[in-house]
Structure formats: structure tokens, C-alpha cells
Backbone as CSV, one residue per row, in Angstrom:
resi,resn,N_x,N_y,N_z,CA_x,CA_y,CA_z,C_x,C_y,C_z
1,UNK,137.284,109.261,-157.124,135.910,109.691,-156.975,135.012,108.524,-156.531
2,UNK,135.184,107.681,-157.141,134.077,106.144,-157.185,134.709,105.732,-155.608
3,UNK,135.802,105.648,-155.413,136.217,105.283,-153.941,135.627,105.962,-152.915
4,UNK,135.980,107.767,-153.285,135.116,107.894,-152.290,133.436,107.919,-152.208
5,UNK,132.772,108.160,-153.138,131.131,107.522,-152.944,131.098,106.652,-151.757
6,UNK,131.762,105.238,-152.305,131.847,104.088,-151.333,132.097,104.344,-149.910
7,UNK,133.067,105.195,-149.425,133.461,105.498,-148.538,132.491,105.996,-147.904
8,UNK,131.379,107.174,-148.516,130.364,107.642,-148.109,129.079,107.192,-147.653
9,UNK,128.925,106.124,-148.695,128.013,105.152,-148.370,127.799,104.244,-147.618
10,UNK,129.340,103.602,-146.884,129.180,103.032,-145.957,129.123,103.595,-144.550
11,UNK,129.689,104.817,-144.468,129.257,105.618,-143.467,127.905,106.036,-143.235
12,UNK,127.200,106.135,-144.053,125.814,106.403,-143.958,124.656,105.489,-143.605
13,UNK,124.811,104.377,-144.213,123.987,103.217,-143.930,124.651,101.634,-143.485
14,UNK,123.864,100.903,-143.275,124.082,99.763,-142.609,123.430,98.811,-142.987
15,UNK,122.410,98.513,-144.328,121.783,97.738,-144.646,122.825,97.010,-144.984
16,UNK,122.453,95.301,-144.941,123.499,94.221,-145.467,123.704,94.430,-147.035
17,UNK,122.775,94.707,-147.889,122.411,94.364,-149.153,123.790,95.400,-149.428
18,UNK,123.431,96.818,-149.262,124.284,98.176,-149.226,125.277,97.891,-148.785
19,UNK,126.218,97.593,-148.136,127.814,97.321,-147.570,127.698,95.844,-148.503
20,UNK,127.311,95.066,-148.770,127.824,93.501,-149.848,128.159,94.693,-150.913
21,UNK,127.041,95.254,-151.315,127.957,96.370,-152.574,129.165,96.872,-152.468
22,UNK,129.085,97.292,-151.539,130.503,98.371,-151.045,131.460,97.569,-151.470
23,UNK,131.070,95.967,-150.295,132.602,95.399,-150.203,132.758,94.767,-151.309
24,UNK,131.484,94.663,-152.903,131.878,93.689,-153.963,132.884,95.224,-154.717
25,UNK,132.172,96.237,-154.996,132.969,96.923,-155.169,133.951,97.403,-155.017
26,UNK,134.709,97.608,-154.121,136.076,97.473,-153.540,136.349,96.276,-153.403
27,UNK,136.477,94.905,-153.749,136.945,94.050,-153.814,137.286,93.558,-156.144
28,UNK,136.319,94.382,-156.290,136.999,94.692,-158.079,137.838,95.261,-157.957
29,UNK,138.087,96.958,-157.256,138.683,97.579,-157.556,139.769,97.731,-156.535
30,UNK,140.196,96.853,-156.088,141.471,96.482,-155.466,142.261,95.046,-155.861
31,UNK,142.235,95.646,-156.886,143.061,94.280,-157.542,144.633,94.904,-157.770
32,UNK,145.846,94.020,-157.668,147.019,94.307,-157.350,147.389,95.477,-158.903
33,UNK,146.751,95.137,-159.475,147.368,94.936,-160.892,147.157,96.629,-161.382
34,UNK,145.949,96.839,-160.308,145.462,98.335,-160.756,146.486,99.338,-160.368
35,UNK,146.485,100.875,-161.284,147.308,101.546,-160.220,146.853,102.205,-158.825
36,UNK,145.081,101.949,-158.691,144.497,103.039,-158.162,144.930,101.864,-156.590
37,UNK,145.260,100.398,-156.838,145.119,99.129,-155.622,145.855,99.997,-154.178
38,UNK,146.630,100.913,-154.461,147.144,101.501,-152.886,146.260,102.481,-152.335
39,UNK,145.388,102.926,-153.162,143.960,103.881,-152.499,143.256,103.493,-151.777
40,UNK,142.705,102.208,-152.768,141.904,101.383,-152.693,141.846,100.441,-151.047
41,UNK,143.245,99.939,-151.417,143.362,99.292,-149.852,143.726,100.555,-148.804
42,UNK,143.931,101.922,-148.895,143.383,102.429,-147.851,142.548,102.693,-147.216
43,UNK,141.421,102.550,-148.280,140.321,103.016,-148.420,139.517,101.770,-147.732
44,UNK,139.834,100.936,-148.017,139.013,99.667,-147.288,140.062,99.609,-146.321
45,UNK,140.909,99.664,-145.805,141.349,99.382,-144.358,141.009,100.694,-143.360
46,UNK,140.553,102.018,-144.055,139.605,102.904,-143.606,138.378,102.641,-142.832
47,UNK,137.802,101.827,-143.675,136.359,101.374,-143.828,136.319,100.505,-142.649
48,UNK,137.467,99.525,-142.619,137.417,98.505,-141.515,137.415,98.790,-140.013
49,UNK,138.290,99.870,-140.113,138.878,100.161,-138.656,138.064,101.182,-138.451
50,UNK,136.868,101.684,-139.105,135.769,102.344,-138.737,134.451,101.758,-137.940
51,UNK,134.431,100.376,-139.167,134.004,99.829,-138.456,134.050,99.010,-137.387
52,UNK,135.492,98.126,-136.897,135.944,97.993,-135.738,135.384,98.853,-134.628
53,UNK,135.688,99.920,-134.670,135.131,101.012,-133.803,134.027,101.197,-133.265
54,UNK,133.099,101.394,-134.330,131.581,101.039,-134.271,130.973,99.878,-133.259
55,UNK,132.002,98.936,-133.817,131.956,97.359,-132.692,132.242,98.010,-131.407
56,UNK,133.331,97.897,-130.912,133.667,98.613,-129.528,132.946,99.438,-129.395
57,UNK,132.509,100.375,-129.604,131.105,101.437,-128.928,129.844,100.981,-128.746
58,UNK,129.790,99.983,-129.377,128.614,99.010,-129.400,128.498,97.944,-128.419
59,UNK,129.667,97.150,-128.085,129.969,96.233,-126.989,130.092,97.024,-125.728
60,UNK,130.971,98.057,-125.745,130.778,99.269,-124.481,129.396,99.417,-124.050
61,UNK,128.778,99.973,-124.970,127.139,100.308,-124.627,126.310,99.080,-124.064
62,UNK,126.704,98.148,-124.786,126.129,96.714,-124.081,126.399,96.300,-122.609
63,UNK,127.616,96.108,-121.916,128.171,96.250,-121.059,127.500,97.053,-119.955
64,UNK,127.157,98.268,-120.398,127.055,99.228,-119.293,125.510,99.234,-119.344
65,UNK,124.653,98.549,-120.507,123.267,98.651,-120.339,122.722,100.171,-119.808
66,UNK,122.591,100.631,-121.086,122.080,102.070,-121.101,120.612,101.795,-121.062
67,UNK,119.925,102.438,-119.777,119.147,102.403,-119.156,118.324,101.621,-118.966
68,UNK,119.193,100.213,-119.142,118.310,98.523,-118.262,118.251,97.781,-119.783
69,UNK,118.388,98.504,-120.848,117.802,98.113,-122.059,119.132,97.618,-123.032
70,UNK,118.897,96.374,-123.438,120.101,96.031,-123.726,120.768,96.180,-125.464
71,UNK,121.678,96.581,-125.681,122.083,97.050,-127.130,122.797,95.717,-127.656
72,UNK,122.538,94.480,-127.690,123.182,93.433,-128.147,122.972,93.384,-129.407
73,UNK,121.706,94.082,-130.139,121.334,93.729,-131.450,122.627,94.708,-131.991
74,UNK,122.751,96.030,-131.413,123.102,96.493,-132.026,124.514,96.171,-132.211
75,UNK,125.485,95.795,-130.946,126.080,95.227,-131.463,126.553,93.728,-132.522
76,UNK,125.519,93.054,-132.954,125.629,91.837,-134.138,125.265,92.780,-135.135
77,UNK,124.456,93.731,-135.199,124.880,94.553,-136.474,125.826,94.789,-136.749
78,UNK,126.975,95.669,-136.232,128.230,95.976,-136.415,128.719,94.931,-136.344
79,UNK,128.862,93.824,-135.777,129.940,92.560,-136.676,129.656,92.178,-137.882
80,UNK,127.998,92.207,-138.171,127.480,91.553,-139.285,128.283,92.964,-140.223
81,UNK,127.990,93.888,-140.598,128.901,94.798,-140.841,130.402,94.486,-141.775
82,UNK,130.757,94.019,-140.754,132.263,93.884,-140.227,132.581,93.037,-141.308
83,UNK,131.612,91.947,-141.036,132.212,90.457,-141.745,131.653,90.806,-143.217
84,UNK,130.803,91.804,-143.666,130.636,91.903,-145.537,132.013,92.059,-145.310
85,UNK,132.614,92.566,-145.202,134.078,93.437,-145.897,135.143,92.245,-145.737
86,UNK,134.751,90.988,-145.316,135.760,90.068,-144.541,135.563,88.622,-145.806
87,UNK,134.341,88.345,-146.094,133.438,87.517,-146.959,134.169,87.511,-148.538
């Protein structure tokens, strides 16, 4: 249940403060020792390769400069992103 919240929450928002939670929280509750640790690391390698994704649609959009206007911020969001879960 608590996994997926997290799961939800990082899909939803993008504040830094909000994903440091995520990733302190899933970084308790992926400890080897737990039984829930094989969810858990799906659940954050979920999370990652979501957000990976996010990156690439973001660098795409940059690239092609959707309509003169450039999306660079948006892509350093999605790394900044990227790297809570990495930290």
C-alpha cells in the first residue's frame, strides 16, 4: 500500500522537496533485510525508468524547439528529478 502512494506521488508532482521524500522513503524501505526489499526495488526501478523517459521526451522536445521556444528548463527538471532517486 505505502509503496504504492509513493509510486503515485511521484507521478503526480515534481517538486524537489516531494520526490527527496519519495526517494528517502524508498530508500528505508528497501533495505535487503526486509521481505517487502523485491517490491520495493521494483518499485523504484519503476520510478526510475519513468523517469528516464520523462528525460528523453524532454531532450526530444528541446531538440526540435517547439515553436522557437526552448524546453531546456524543462529538461534539468527531469534530471534534477532523476538524480533525488540517485543521491
Amino acid at each position: 500500500m505505502l509503496l504504492g502512494l509513493i509510486q503515485n506521488v511521484e507521478e503526480k508532482h515534481n517538486e524537489n522537496k516531494v520526490l527527496e521524500s519519495c526517494a528517502k522513503a524508498l530508500e528505508v524501505l528497501c533495505d535487503e533485510e526486509y521481505a517487502i526489499y523485491p517490491r520495493c526495488e521494483l518499485i523504484r526501478n519503476t520510478i526510475i525508468d519513468r523517469l528516464v523517459k520523462k528525460l528523453r521526451v524532454a531532450l526530444d522536445n528541446h531538440r526540435t524547439r517547439i515553436a522557437g521556444v526552448s524546453l531546456l528548463t524543462n529538461s534539468f527538471s527531469r534530471l534534477i528529478e532523476i538524480n533525488v532517486f540517485f543521491v
